[in-house]
Structure formats: C-alpha cells, structure tokens
MDTraj code that builds the backbone (N, CA, C; nanometers):
import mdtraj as md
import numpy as np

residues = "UNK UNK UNK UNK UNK UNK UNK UNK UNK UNK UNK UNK UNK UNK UNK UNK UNK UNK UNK UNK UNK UNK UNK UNK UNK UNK UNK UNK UNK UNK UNK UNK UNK UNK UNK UNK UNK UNK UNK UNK UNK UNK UNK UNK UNK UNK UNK UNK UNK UNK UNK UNK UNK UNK UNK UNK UNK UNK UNK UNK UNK UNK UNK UNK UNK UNK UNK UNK UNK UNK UNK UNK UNK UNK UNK UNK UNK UNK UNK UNK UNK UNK UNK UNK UNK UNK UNK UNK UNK UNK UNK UNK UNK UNK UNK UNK UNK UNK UNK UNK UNK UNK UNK UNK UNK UNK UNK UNK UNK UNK UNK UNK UNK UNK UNK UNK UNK UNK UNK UNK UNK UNK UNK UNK UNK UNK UNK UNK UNK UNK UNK UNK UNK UNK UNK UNK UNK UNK UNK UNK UNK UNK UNK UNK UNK UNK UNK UNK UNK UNK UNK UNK UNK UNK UNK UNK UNK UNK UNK UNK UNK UNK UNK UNK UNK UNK UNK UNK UNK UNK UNK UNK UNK UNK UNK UNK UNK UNK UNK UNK UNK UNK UNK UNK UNK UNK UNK".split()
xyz = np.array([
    [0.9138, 2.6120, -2.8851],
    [0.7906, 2.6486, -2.8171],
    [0.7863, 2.7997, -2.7931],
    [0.9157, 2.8647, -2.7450],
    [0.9293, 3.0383, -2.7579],
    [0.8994, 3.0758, -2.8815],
    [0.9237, 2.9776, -2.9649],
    [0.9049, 3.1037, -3.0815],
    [0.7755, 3.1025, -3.1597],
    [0.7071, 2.9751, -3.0833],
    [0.5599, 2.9770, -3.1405],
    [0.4973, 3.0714, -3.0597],
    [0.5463, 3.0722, -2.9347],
    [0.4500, 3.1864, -2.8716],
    [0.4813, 3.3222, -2.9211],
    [0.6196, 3.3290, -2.9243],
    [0.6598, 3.4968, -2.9930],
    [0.5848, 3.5780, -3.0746],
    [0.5642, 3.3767, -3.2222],
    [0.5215, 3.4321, -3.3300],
    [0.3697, 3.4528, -3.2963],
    [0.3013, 3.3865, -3.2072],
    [0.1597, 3.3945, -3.1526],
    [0.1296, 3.5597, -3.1195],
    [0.1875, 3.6135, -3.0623],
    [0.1611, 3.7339, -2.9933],
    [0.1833, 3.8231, -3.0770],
    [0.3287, 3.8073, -3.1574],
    [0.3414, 3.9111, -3.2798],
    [0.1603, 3.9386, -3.3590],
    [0.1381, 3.8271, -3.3817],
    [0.0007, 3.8041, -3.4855],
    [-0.1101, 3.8915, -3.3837],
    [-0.0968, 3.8484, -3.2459],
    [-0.2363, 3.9010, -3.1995],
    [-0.1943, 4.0494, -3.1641],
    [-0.1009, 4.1101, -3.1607],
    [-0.0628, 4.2492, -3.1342],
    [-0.1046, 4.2862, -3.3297],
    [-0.0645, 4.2514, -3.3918],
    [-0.0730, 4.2890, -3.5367],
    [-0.2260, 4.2726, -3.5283],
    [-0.2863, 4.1912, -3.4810],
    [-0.4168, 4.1900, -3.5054],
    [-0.5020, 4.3185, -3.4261],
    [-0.4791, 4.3110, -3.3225],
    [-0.5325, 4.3934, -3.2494],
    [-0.5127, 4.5554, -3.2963],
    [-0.3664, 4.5899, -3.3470],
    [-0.3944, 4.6931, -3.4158],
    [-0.4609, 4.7045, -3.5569],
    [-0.4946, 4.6032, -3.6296],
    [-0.6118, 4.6052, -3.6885],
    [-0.7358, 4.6451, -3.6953],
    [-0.7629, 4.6005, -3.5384],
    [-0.8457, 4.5849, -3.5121],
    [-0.8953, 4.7092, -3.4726],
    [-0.7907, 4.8059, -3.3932],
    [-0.8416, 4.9266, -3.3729],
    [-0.8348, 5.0019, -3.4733],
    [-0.7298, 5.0215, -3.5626],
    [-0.7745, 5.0466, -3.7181],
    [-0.8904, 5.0422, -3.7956],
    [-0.9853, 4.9146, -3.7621],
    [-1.0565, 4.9096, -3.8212],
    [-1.1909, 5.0244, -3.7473],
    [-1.1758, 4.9875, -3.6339],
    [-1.2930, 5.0997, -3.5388],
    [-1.2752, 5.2590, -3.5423],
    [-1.1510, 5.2942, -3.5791],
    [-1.1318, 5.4321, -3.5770],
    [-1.1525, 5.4783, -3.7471],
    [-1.1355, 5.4018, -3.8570],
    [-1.2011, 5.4717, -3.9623],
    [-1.3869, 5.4681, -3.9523],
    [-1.4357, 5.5955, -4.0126],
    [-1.5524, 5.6091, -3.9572],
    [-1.6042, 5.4722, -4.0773],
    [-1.7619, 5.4955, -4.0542],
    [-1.8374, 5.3632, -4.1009],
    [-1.8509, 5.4214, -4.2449],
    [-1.8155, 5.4788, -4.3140],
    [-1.8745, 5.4933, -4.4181],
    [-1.8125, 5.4058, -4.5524],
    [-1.9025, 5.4062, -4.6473],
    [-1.8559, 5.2722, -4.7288],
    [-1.7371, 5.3813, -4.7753],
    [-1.6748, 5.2622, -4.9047],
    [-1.5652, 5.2879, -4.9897],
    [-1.6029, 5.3799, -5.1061],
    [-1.4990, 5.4701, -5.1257],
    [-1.5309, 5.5231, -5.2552],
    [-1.5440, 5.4254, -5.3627],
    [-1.6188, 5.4491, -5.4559],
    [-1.6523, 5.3032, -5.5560],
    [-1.5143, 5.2701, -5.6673],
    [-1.4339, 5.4609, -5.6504],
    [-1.2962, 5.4087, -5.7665],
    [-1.2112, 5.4126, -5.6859],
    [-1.1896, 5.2354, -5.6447],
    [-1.1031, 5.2293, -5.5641],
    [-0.9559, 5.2351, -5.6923],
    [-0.8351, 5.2079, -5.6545],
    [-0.7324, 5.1636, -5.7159],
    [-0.7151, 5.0486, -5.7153],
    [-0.6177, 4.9601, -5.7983],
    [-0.6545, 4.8758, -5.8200],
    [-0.5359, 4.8409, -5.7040],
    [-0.4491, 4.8851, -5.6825],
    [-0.3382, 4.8511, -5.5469],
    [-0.4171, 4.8280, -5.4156],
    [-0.5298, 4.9256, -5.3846],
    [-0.6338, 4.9676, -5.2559],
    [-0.7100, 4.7550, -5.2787],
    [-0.7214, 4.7578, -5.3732],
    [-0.8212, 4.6206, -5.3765],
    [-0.7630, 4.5182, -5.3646],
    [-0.6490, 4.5296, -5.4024],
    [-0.4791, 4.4064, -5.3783],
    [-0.4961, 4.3828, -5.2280],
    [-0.4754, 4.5015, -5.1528],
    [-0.4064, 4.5247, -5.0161],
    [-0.5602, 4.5222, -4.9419],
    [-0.6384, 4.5074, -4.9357],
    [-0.7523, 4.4553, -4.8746],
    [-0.8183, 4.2846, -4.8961],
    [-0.7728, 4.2127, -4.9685],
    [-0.7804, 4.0822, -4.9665],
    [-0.6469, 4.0279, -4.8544],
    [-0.5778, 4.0791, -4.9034],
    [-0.4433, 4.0094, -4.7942],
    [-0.4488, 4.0673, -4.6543],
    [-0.5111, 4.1651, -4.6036],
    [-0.5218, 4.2508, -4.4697],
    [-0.6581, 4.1169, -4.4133],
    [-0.7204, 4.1193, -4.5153],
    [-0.8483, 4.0196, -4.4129],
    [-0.8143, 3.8843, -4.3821],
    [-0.7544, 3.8117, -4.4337],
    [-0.7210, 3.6713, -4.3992],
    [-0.6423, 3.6814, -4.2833],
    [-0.5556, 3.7780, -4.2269],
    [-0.4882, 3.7796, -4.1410],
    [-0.5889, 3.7807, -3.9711],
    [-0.7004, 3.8813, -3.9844],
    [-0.7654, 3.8681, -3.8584],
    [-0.8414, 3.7025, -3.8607],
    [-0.8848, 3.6954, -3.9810],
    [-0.9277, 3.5357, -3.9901],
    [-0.8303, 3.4619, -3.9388],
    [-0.7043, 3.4519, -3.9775],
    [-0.6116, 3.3534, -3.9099],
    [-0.6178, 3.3847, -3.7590],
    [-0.6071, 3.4869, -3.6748],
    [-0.6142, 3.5363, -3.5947],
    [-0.7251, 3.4770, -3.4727],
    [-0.8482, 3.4743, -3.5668],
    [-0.9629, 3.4383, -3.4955],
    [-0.9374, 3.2627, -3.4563],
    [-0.8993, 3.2250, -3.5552],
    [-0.8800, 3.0648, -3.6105],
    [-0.8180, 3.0185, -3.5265],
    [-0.6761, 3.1200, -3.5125],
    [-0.5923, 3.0452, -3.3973],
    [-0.6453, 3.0547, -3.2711],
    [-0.7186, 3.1888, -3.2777],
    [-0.7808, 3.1637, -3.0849],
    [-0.8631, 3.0900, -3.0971],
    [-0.9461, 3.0400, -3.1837],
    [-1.0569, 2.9361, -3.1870],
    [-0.9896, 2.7897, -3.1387],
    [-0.8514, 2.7080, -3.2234],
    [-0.7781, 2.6565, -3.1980],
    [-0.7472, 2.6490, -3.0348],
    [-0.6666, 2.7502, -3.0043],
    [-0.6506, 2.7436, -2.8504],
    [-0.7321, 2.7558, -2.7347],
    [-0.8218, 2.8339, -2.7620],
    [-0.9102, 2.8424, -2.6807],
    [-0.9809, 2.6314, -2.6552],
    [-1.0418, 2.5950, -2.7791],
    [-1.0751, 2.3993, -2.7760],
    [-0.9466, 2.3671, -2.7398],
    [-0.7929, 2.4177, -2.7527],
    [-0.7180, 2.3480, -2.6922],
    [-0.7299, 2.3353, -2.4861],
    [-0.6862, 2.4703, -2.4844],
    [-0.7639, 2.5458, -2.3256],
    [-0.8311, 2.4378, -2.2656],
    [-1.0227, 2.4109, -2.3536],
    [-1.0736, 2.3072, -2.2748],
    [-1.0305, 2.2053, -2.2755],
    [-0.9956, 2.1587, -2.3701],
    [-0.9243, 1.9975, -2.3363],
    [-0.8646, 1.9643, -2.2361],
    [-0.7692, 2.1083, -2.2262],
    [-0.6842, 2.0568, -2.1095],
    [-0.6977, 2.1036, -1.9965],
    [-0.8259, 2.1736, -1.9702],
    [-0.9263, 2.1729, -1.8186],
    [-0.9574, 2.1047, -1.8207],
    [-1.0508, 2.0188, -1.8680],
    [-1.1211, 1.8857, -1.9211],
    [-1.0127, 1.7270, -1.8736],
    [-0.9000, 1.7464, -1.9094],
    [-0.8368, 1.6538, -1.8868],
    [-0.7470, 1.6900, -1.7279],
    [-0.7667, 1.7692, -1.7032],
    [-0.7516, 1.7951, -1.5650],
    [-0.8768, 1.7868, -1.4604],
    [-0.9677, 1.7789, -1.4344],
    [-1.0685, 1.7524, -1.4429],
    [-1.1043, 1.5785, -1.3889],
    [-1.0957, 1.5049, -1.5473],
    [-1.0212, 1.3735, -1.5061],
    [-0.9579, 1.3203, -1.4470],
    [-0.8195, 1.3942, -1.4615],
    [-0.7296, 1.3773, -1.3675],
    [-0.7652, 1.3598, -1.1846],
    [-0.7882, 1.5020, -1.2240],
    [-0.8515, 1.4675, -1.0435],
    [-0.9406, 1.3728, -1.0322],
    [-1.0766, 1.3593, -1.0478],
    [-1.1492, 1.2397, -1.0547],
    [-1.0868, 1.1140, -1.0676],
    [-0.9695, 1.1041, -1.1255],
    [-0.8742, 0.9673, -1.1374],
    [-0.8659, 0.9556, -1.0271],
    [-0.7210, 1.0886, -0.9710],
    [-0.6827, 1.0610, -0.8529],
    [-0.7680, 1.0065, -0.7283],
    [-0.9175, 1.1177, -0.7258],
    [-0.9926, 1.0568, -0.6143],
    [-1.0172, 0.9610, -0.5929],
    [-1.0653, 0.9044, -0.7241],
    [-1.1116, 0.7404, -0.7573],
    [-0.9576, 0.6265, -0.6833],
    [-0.8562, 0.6532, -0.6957],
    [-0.7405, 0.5936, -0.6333],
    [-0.7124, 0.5844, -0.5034],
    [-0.7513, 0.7013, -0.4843],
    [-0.7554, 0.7675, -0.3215],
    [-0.8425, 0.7143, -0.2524],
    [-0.9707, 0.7087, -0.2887],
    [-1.0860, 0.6003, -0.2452],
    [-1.0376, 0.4695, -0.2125],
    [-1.0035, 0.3950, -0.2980],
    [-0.9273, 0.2744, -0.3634],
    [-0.8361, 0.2036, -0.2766],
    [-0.7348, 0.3767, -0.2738],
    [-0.6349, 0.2612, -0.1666],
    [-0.7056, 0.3212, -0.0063],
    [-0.7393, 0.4224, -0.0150],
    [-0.8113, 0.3774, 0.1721],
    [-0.9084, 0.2964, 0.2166],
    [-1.0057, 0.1974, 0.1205],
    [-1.0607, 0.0800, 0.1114],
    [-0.9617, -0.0383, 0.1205],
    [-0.8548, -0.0637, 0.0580],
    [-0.7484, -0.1702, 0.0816],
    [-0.6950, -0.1520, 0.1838],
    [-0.6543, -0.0134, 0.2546],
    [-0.5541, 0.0652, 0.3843],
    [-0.6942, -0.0796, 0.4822],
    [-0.7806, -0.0300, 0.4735],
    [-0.8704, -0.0413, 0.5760],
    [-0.9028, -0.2031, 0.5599],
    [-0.9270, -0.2567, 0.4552],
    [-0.8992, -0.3832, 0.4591],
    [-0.8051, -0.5068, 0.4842],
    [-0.6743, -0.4390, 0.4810],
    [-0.5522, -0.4627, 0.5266],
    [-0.5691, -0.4830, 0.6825],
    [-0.5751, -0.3750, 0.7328],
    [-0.5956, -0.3566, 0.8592],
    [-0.6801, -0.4363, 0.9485],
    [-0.8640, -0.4765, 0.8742],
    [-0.9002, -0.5887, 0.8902],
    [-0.8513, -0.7300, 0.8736],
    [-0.7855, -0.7711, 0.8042],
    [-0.7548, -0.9036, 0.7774],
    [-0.6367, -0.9342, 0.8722],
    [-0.5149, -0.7865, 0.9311],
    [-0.4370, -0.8175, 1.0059],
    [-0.4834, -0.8377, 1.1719],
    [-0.6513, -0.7728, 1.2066],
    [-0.6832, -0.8328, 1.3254],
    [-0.7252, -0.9744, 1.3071],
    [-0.7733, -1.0268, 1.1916],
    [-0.8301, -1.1501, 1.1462],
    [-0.6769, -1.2396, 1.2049],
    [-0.6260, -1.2218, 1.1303],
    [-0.4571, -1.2888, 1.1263],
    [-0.4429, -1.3083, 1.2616],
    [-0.4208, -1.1796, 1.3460],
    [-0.4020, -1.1366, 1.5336],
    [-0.5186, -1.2270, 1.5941],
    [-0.6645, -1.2503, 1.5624],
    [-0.7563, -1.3372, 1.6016],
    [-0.7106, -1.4595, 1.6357],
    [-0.6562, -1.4759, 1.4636],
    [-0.6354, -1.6301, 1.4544],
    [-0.5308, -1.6839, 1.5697],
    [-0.4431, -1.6227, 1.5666],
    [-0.3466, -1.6349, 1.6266],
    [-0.3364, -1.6631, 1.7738],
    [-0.4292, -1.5261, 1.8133],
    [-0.4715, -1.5840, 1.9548],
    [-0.5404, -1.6597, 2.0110],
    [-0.6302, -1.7186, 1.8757],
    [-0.7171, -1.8487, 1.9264],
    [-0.6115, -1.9951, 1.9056],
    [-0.5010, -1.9688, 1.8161],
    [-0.4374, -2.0700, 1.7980],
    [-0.3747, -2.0986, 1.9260],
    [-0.3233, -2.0122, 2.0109],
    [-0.2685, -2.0127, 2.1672],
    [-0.2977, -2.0580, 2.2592],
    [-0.4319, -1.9841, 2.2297],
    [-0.5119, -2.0376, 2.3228],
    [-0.5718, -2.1945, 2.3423],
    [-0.5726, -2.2262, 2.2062],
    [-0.5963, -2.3791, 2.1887],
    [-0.4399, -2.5077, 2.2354],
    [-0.3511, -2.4036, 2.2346],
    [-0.2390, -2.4721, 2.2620],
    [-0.2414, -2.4624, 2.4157],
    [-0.2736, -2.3611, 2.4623],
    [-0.2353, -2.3818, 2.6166],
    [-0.3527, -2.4282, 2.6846],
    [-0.4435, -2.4595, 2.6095],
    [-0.5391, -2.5541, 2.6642],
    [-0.5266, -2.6893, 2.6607],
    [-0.4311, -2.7159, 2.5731],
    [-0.4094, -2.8545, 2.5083],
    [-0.3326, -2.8836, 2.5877],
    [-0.2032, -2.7930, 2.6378],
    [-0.1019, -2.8696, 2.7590],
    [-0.1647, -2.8384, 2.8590],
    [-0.2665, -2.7465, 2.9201],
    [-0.3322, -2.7761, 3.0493],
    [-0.3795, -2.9231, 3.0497],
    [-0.4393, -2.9802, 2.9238],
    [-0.4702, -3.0883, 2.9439],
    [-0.3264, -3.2403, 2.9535],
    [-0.2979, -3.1904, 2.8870],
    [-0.1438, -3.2326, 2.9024],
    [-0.1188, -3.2946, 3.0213],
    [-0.0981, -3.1657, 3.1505],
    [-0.0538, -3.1270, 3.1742],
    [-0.1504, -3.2456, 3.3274],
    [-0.2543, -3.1884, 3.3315],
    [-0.3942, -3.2567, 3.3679],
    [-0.3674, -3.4176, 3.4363],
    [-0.3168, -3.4515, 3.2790],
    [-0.3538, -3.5777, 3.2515],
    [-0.1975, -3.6832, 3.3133],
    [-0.0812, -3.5869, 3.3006],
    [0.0572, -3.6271, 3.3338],
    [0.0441, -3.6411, 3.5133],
    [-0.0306, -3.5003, 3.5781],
    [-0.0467, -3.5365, 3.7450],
    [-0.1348, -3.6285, 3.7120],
    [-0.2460, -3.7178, 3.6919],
    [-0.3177, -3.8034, 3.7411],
    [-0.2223, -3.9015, 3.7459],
    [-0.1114, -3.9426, 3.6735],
    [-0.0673, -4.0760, 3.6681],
    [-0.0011, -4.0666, 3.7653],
    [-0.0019, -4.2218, 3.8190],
    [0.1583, -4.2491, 3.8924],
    [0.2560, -4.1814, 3.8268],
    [0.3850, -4.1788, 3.8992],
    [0.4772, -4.1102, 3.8531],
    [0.5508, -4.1955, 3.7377],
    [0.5778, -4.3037, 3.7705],
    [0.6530, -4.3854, 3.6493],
    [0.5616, -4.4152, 3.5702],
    [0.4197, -4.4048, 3.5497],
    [0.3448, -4.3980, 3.4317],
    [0.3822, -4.2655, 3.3340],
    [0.3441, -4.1651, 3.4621],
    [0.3630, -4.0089, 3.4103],
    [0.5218, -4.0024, 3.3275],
    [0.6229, -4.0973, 3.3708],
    [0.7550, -4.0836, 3.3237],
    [0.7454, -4.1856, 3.1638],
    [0.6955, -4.2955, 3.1371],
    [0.6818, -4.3152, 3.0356],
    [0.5525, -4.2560, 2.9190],
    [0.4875, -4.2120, 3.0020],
    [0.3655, -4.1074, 2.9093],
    [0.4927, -4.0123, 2.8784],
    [0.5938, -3.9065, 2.8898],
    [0.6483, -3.7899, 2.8666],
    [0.7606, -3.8362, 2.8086],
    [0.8167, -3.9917, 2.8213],
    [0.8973, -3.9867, 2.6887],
    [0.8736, -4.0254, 2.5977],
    [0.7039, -4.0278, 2.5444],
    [0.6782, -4.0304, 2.4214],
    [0.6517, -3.9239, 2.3661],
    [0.7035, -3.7807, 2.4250],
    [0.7025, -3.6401, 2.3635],
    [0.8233, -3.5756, 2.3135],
    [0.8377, -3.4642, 2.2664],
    [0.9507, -3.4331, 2.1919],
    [0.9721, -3.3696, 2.3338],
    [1.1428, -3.3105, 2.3700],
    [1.1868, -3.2883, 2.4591],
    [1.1059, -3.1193, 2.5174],
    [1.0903, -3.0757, 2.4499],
    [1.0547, -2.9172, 2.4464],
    [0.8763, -2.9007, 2.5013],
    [0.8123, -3.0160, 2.4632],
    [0.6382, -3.0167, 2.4657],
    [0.6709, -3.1054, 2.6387],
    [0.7292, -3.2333, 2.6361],
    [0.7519, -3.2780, 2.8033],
    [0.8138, -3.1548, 2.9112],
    [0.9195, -3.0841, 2.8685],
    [0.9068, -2.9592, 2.9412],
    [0.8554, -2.8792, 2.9692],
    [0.7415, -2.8289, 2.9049],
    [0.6625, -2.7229, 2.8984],
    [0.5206, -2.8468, 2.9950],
    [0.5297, -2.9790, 2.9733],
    [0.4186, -3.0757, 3.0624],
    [0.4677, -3.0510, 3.2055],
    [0.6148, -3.0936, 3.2346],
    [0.6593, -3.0659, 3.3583],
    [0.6443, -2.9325, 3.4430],
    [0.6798, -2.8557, 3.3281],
    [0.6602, -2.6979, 3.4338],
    [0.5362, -2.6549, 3.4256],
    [0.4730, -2.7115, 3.4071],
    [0.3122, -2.7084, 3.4122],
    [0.2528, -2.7884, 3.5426],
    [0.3118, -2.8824, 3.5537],
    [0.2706, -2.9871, 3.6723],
    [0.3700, -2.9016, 3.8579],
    [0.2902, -2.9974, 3.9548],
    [0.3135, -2.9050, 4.0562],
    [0.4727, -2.9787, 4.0653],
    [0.5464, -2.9028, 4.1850],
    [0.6744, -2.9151, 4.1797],
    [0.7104, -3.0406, 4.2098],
    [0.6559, -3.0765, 4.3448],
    [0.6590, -3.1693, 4.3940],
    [0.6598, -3.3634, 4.2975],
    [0.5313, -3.3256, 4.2560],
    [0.4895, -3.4401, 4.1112],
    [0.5943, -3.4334, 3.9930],
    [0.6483, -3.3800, 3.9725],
    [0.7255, -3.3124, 3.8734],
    [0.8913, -3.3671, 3.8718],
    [0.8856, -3.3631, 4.0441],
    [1.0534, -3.4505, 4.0940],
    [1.0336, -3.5523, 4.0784],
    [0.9231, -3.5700, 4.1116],
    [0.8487, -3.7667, 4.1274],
    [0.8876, -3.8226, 3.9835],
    [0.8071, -3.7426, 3.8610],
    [0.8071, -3.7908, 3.7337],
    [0.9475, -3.7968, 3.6881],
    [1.0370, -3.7110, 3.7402],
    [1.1732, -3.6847, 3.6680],
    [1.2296, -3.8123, 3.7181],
    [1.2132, -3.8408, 3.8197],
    [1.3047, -3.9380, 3.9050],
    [1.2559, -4.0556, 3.8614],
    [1.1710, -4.0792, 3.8005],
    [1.1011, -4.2266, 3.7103],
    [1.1633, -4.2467, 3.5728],
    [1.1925, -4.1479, 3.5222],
    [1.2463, -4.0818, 3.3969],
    [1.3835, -4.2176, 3.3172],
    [1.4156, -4.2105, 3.2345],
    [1.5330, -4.2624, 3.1846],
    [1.6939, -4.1763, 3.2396],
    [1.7613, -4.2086, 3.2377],
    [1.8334, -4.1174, 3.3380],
    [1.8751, -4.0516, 3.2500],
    [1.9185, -4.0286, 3.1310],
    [1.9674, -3.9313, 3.0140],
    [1.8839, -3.8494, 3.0041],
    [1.7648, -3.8771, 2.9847],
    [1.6441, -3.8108, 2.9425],
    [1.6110, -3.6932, 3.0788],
    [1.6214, -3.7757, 3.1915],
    [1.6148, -3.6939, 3.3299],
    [1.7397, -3.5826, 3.3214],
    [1.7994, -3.5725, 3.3048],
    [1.9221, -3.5297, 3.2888],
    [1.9076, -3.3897, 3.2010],
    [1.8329, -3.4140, 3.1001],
    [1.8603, -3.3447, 2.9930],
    [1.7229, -3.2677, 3.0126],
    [1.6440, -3.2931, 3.0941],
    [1.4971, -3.2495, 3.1311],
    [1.4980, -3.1714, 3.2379],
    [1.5874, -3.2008, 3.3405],
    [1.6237, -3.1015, 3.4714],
    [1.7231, -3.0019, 3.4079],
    [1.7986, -2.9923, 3.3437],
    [1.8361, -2.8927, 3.2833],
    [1.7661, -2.7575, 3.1560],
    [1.6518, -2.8308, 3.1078],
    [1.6120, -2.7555, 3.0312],
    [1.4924, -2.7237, 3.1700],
    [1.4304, -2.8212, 3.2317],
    [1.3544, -2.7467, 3.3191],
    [1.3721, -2.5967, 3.3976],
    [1.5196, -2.6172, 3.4018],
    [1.5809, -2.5287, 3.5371],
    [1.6306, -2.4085, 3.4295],
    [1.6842, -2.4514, 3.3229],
    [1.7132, -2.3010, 3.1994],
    [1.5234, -2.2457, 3.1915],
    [1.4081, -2.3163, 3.2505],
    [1.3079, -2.2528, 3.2133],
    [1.2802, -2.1552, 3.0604],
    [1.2917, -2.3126, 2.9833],
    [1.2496, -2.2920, 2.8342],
    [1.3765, -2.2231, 2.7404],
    [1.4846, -2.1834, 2.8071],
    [1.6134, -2.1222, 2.7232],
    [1.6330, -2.2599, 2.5905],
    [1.6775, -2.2246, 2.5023],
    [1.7340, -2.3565, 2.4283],
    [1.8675, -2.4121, 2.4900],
    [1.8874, -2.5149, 2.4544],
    [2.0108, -2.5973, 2.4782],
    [2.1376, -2.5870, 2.4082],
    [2.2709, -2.5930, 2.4650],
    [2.3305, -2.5378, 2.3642],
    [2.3305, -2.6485, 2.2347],
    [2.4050, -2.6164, 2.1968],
    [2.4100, -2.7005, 2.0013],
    [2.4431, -2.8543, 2.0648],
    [2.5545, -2.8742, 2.1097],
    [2.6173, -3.0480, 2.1205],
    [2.4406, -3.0760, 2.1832],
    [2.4181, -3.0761, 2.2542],
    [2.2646, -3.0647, 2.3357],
    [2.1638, -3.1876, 2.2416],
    [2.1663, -3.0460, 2.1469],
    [2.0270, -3.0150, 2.0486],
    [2.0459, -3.1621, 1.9724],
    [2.2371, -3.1600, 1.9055],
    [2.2189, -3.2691, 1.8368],
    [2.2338, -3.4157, 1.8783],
    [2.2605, -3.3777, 2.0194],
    [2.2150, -3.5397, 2.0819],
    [2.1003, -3.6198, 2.0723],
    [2.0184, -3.5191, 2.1167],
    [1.8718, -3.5507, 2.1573],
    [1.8224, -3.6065, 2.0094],
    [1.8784, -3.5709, 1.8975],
    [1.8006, -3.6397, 1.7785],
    [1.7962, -3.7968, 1.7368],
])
top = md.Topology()
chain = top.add_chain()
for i, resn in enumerate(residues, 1):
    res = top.add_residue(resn, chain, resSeq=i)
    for name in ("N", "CA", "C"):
        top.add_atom(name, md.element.get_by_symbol(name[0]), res)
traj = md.Trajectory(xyz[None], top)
C-alpha cells in the first residue's frame, strides 16, 4: 500500500512538473521541422499527464464512494440507534406490565385468604379445625395468622394433635420454613 502511494505521488510530482513546463514555454506553435527524435518524445510525454488525470479521476469516484458509504453508515447506525431505544423502551413497558401483573396476582391472593381467613372465624372452632386440615400446611398457617388470636387457640386446640403441633410451631416461627426432618414428615 506504501508503495502504491509512493509510486502515486512520484507520478503526480512528475506530473505537476509537466505541468508547469508546459505553462512556462510561451504559446507559440512548433516549428514545422521538427526532428524526428522531438516527435518520438512528445507522444510518450502526453500519455503520462493522461494517466495522471485518469488516476485522479479513479480516486477522486473512489473518494465518493467512500463518503457515500460513510454516509450510510451513519444512517445505518442511526437507524439501530432508533431501533434499540424503541425495544430499551418497550422492554421497560412490558417489565411494568410483568410488575402489574404481579401485583394484581397478590393482591388476588391476599384477598383470597382474607376470605379464607373470613370464612375459618365464622365456624365453630372444630369445624374451623377440620375446614384447615384440608389445606396444605403453609396456606392453614398463613389462615391462622390471619384469624384473631384468641379463635386461632380455639381452632388449634380442635386440631389433630400432630397437625396442632406442627401448626403452633410454624405459627410461632411466623412463616420461617421448617427444618428438613419437618418438611419430610408432613408429606
């Protein structure tokens, strides 16, 4: 690539003194007896500024191309840039969508054990104690500590006594898990 440019510049310095060569002889034509060496050495002197011109013609359409494709370029980039801060921003929507959902899903749950919850104080207590062991251990806890304290001893004390057992303890850990032997009893 150095030595295309080397040889590039050699040509346009050779040209250019041509070129002033050519402006400093005055305008007047040729004597008509030229030699026949003088007529040799003027065919081969002109093709050279022609090449000259050719190649800047060459580089110069090269030049635009590659403004031209820079150009593009940017316009690419913007077009991307657009692109992803439309997805940035849509992202962002769909993750309050997600956060929505979520909090309506909660909310539907802790409405569901208010009702639960509701429905466990209306009963007698040994009703309320066989209504809560038809729940998984974790949803009857979360019924109990929902219910007032008082109703709550009532229901436990109606309870199966294992089940009571294992219910006043997770009551009183207030929602901690149980350890492991615990967990795999209860199954």
């Amino acid at each position: 690539m150095k030595h295309a440019i080397v040889s590039l510049l050699s040509m346009v310095v050779v040209g250019c003194h041509l070129v002033e060569a050519a402006e400093s002889v005055d305008e007047t034509p040729p004597e008509p007896a030229e030699s026949e060496e003088a007529k040799e050495e003027e065919p081969s002197e002109l093709p050279l500024p022609r090449a000259l011109a050719q190649r800047r013609a060459e580089l110069d359409r090269r030049e635009a191309e590659i403004e031209q494709a820079a150009v593009d370029l940017e316009a690419a980039r913007s077009e991307v840039d657009e692109k992803l801060e439309r997805l940035e921003a849509r992202l962002e929507e769909l993750k309050r969508v997600r956060d929505d959902i979520a909090t309506k899903k909660q909310r539907k749950e802790v409405e569901r054990l208010l009702q639960l919850v509701e429905t466990a104080e209306r009963m007698k207590p040994e009703a309320a104690a066989r209504y809560l062991d038809e729940f998984d251990m974790e949803t009857a806890k979360d019924i109990l500590h929902g219910m007032k304290i008082r109703k709550a001893a009532e229901v436990i004390s109606n309870m199966n006594p294992s089940r009571a057992a294992k219910m006043s303890r997770r009551f009183l850990m207030n929602g901690h898990p149980s350890p492991p032997s615990e967990r795999e009893s209860e199954r």
